[in-house]
C-alpha positions in Angstrom: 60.1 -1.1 92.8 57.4 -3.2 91.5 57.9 -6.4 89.4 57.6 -5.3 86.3 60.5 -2.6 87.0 58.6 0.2 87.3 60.1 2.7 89.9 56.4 4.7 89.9 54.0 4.6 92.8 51.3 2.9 90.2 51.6 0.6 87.1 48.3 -0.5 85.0 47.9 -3.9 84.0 46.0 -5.6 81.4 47.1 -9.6 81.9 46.4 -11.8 84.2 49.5 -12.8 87.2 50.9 -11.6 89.9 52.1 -8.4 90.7 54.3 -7.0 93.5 55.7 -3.9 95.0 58.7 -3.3 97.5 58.8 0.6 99.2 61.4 2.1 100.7 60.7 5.4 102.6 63.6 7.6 103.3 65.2 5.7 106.6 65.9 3.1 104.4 63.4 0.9 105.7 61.5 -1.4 103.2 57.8 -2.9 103.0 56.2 -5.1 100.3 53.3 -7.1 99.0 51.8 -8.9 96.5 48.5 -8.7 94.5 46.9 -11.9 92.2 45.6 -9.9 89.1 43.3 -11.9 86.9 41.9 -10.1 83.3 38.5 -11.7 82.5 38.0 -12.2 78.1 35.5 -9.5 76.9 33.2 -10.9 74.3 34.5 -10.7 70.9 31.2 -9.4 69.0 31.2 -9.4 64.7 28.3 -9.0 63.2 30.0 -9.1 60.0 30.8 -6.2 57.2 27.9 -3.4 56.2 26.2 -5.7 53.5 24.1 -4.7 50.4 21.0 -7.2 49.6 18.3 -7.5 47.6 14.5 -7.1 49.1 12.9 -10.1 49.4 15.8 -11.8 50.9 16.1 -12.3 55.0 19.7 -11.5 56.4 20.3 -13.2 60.0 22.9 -11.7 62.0 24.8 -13.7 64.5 26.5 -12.5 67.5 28.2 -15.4 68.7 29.0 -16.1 72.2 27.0 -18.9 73.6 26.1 -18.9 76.7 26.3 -14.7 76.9 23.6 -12.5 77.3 23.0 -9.9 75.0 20.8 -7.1 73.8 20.0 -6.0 70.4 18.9 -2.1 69.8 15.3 -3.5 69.0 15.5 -4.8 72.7 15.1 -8.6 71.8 18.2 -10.9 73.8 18.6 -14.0 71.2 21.8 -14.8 70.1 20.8 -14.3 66.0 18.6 -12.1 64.6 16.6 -11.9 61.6 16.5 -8.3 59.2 14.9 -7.7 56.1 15.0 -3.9 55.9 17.6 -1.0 55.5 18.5 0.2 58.6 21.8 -0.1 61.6 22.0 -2.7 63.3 23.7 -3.4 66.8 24.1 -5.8 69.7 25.8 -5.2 73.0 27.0 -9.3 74.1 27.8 -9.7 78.1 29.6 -12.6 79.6 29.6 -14.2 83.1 32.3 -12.2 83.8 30.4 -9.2 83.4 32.6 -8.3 80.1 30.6 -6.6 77.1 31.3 -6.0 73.4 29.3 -4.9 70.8 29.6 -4.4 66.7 27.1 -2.8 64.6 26.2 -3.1 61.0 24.5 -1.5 58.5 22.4 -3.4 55.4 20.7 -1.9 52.9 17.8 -3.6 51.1 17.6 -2.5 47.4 14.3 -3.3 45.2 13.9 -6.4 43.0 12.7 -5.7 39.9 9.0 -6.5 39.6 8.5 -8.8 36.4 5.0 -9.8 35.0 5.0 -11.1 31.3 1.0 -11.5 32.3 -1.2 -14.4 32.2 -0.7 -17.5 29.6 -1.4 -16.4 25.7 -3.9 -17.9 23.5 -2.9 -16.8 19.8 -3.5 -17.9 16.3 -1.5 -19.8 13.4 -0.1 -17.1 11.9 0.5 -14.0 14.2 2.8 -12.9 16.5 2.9 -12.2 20.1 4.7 -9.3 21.7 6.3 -10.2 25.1 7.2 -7.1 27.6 9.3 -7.4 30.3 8.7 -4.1 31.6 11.3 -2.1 33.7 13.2 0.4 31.3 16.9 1.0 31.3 17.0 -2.7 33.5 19.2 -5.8 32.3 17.2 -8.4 30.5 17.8 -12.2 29.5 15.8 -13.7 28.0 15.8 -18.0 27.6 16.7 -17.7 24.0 19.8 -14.9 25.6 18.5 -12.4 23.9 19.0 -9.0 26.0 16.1 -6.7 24.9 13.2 -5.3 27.0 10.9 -7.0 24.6 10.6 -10.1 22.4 8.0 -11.3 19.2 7.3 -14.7 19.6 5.4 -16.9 16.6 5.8 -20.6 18.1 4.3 -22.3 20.8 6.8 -22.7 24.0 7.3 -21.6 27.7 9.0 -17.9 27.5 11.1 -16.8 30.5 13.2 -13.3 31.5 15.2 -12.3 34.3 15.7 -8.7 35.1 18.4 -7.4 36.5 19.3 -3.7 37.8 22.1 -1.7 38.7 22.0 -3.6 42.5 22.3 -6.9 40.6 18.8 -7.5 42.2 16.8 -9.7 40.0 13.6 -10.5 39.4 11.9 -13.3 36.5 8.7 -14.5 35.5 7.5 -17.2 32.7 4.4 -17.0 30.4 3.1 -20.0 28.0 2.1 -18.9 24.7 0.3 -21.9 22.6 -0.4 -21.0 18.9 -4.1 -22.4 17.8 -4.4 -23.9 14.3 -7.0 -21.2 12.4 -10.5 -23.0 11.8 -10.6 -25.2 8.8 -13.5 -24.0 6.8 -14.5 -26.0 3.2 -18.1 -25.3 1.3 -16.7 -27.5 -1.0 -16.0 -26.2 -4.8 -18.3 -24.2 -6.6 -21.8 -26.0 -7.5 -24.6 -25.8 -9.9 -27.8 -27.4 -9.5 -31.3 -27.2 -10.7 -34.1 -24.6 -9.7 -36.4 -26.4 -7.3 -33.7 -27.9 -5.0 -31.8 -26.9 -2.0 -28.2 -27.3 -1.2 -27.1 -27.3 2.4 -23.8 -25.9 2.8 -21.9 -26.9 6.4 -19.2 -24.4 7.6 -17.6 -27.5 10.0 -16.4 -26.7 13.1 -18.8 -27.7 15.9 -18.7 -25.1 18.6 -17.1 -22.1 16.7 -19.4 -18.7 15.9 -19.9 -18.4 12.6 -21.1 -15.4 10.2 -22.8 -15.7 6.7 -23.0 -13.0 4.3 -26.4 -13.5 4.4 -26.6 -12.4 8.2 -27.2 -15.9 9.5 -25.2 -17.1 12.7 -25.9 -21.1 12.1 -23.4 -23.7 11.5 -25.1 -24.7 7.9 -27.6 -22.7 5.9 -29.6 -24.1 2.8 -29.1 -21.9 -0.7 -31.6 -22.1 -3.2 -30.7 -18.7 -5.6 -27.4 -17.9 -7.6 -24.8 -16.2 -5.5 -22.1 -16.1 -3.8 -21.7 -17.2 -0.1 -19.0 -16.7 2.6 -18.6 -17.2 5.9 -16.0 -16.7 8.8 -16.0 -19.0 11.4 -14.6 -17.6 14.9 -13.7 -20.5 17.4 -12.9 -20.2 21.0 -9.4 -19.1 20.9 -10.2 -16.1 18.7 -9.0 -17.9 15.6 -10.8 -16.9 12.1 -10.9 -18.7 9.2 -13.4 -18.4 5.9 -14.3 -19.9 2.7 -16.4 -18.6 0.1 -18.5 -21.0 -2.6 -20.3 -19.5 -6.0 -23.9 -21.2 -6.7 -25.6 -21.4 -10.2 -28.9 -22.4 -9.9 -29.9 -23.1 -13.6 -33.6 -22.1 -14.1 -35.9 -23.3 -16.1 -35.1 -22.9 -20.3 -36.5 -19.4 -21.4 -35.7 -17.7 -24.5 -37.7 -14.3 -26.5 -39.2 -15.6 -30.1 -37.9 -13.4 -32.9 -40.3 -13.1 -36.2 -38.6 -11.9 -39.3 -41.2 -11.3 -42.2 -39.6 -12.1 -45.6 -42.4 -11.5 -48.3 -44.8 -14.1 -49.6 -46.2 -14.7 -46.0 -42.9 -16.2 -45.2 -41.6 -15.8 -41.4 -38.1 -16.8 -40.3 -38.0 -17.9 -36.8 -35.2 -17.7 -34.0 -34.6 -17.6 -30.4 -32.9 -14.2 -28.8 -31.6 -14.1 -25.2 -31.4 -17.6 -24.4 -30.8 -19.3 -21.2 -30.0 -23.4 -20.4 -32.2 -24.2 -23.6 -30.8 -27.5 -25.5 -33.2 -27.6 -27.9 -35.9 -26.2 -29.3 -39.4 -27.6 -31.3 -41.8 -25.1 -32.7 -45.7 -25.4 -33.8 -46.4 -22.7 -36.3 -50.1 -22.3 -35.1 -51.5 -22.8 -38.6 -51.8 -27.3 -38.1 -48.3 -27.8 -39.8 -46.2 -30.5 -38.7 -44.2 -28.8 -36.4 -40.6 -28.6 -36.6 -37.5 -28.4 -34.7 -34.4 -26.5 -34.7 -32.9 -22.9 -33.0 -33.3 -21.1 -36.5 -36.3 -22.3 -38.5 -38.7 -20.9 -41.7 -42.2 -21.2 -42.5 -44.4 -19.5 -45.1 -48.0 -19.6 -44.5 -50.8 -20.8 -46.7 -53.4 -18.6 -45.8 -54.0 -15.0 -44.0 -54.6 -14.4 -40.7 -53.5 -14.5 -37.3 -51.2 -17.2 -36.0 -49.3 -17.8 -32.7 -46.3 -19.2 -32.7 -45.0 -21.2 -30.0 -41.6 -22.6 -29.0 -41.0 -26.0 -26.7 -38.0 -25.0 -25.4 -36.1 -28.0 -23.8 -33.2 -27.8 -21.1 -31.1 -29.1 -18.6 -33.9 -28.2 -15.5 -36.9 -28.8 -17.2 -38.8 -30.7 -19.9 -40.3 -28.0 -21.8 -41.3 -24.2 -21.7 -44.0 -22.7 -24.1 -43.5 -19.4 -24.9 -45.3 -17.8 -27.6 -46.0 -14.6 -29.9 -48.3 -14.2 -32.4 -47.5 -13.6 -36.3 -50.0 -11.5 -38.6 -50.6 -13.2 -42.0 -51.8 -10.6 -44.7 -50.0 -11.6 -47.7 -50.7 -15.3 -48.2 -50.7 -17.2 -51.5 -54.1 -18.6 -50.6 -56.0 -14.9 -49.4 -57.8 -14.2 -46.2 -59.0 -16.9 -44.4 -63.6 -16.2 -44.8 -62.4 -12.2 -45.4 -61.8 -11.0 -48.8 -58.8 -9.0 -49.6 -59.3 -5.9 -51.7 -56.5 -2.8 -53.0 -57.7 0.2 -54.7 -55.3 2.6 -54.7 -56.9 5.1 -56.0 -59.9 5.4 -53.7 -57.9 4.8 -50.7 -54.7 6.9 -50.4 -52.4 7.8 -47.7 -50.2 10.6 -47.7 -48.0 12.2 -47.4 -45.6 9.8 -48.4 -42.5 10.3 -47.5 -44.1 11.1 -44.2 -41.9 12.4 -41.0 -44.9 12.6 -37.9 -48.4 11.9 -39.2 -49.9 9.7 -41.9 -53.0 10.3 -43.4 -55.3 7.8 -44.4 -58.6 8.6 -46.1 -61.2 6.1 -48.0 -63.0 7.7 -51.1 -65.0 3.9 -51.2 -68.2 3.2 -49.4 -66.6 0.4 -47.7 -65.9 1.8 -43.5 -62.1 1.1 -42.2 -62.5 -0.4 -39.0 -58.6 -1.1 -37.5 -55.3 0.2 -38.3 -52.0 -2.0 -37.9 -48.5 -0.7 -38.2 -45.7 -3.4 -39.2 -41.9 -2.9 -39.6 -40.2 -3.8 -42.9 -39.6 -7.8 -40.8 -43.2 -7.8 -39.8 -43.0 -6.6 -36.4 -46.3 -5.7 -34.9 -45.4 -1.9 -33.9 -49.1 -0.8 -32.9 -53.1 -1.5 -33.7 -55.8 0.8 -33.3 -59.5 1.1 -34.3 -59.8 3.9 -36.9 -60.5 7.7 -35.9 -63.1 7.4 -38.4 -65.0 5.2 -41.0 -63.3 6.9 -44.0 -60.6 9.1 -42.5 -57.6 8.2 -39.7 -54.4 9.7 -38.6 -51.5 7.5 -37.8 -49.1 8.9 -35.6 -45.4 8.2 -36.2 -43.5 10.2 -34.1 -40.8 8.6 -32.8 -39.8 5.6 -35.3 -36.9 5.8 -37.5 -36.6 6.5 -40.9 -37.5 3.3 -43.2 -40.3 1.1 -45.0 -43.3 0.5 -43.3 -46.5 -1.6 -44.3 -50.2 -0.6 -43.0 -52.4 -3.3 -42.6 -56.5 -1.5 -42.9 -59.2 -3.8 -41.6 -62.5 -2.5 -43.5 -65.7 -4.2 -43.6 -65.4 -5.6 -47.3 -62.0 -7.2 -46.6 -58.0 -5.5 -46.0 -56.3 -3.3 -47.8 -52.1 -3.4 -47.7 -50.3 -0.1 -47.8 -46.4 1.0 -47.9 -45.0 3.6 -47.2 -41.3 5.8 -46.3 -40.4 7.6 -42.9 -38.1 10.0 -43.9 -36.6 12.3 -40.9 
């Protein structure tokens, strides 16, 4: 019979006191004893529930019991331990008593989303940068709390994202964008300036790259010829900007004399395709006064061959000659030392109307000597010696149909023919 009131011949305990026994054997005699039981405390080992973290992040694991000795399954004995990797984890904790208990855990270590927005952006006034935060399918948040992979950005600031995936694992990263003003580029408004002088024209920007249109790479070029310059500047951010300038370089006056032959050895005078001319004085070539004036007349006292010559005046330059010369043959006062003479009927031309060739013959003893062809206003349209003394073709292919006058040189004086193309 045993303390507890058990009637068997053992009992298990599991607390500490004391236990007896009393035996009787079958004469009824009786024995019995007593036994000090003492139940040491086993180590009470908890390494805590199976955890899910993040890589990147350290987990230390604790077993507790200071002053026991333990062993961890990587065989080190300190009470904590430090894991940063998936994997099971166990300890085995003894105490002075000799009592052991152990736990186990198991941690897996999920990736953190790798975020790189890349290095710090240089952009220009004006455009937009693109900012990827990489990881498709992830969570994003963005500083602003927009929730897209990606973001356009046109301002100057400090961007930032945080990723996040399905293991709440998250990862961030931060990017400075600064927005450059564009290059400030003024040539100034559009200039003209005398021929003879140089403008410089200074693109600004000390530093910056710069390209004319006409090839050069300097900060300033000089112009000197009508045209129209440009150039882009480039500074260091990779910024453009351009300006453009038109230049009239005003040359010197210049204009084409135009002779119009009236009758009576009266020319009127003008000036065709002028440029920059403000006004005009012209000498008649014959010692009249000369006189001034864009449209002027002047009939001529004698025969003979004049040049005529224009003082052109303009905004560039004092004056500009040009000249032309006039032929004289129908003056009041006759030829100057050559007399003029006009038989008709011993020196004909024919035929007349003519359409390719004129023929001239002289039935005189007098010898022709040159042939000149005028339009009906006196221009000079060619001058030849002729074929022969008393016979000469004149070709007139190619002129229209009209009046035409024939001046013939001979060597008693000049003789004055008209005569019709007809085509």
């Amino acid at each position: 019979l045993w303390n507890t009131n058990s009637t068997n011949q053992t009992i298990n305990v599991s607390t500490t006191g004391n236990y007896w026994v009393r035996v009787t054997n079958a004469s009824g005699c009786q024995k019995a004893d007593t036994i000090l039981v003492t139940v040491n405390p086993t180590p009470v080992v908890n390494l805590g529930n199976d955890t899910n973290l993040c890589q990147g992040v350290n987990l230390v694991l604790n077993s507790g019991n200071p002053g026991a000795t333990r062993l961890w399954d990587n065989g080190t004995t300190g009470q904590t331990r430090t894991v940063n990797s998936t994997g099971t984890y166990y300890v085995r904790v003894t105490n002075a008593f000799n009592c052991s208990g152990r736990d186990t855990i198991v941690t897996t270590f999920f990736p953190t989303p790798s975020v790189n927005l890349g290095p710090d952006v240089d952009a220009c006034e004006g455009s937009t940068v693109t900012l990827d935060a990489g990881n498709p399918g992830e969570s994003f948040l963005w500083d602003n709390n927009t929730t897209q992979q990606t973001r356009v950005v046109s301002a100057t600031g400090t961007y930032y994202v945080r990723v996040s995936n399905t293991a709440n694992c998250r990862g961030r990263d931060t990017v400075v964008v600064t927005f450059h003003p564009l290059p400030v580029v003024n040539l100034g408004n559009d200039t003209a300036f005398c021929y003879g002088n140089v403008l410089t024209l200074n693109a600004g920007n000390p530093g910056a790259s710069y390209l004319w249109n006409t090839n050069s790479t300097n900060q300033t070029i000089n112009v000197s010829t009508t045209g129209n310059y440009n150039v882009v500047v480039t500074d260091m951010y990779n910024c453009v900007g351009s300006d453009n300038i038109n230049i009239l370089v005003k040359d010197p006056p210049s204009g084409t004399i135009n002779a119009v032959y009236g009758n009576a050895a009266t020319y009127a005078f003008n000036l065709l395709n002028t440029q920059y001319v403000t006004g005009v004085t012209w000498n008649f070539g014959d010692g009249s006064p000369t006189v001034g004036g864009y449209m002027v007349q002047h009939t001529y006292a004698n025969n003979g061959i004049y040049t005529v010559t224009a003082n052109l005046q303009g905004e560039c330059a004092d004056s500009l000659v040009n000249a032309r010369t006039v032929d004289v043959f129908d003056a009041a006062g006759g030829n100057t030392g050559i007399n003029q003479i006009d038989n008709k009927k011993e020196l004909v031309m024919y035929p007349n109307p003519a359409r390719d060739i004129v023929t001239i013959e002289n039935k005189k003893d007098y010898k022709m000597q040159q042939i000149t062809l005028y339009s009906v206003v006196g221009q000079q349209l060619s001058s030849s010696k002729a074929d022969s003394p008393d016979k000469h073709k004149l070709n007139i292919t190619g002129l229209a149909s009209g009046i035409y006058t024939v001046r013939i040189e001979t060597d008693k004086g000049i003789v004055i023919r008209k005569f019709e193309i007809a085509k």
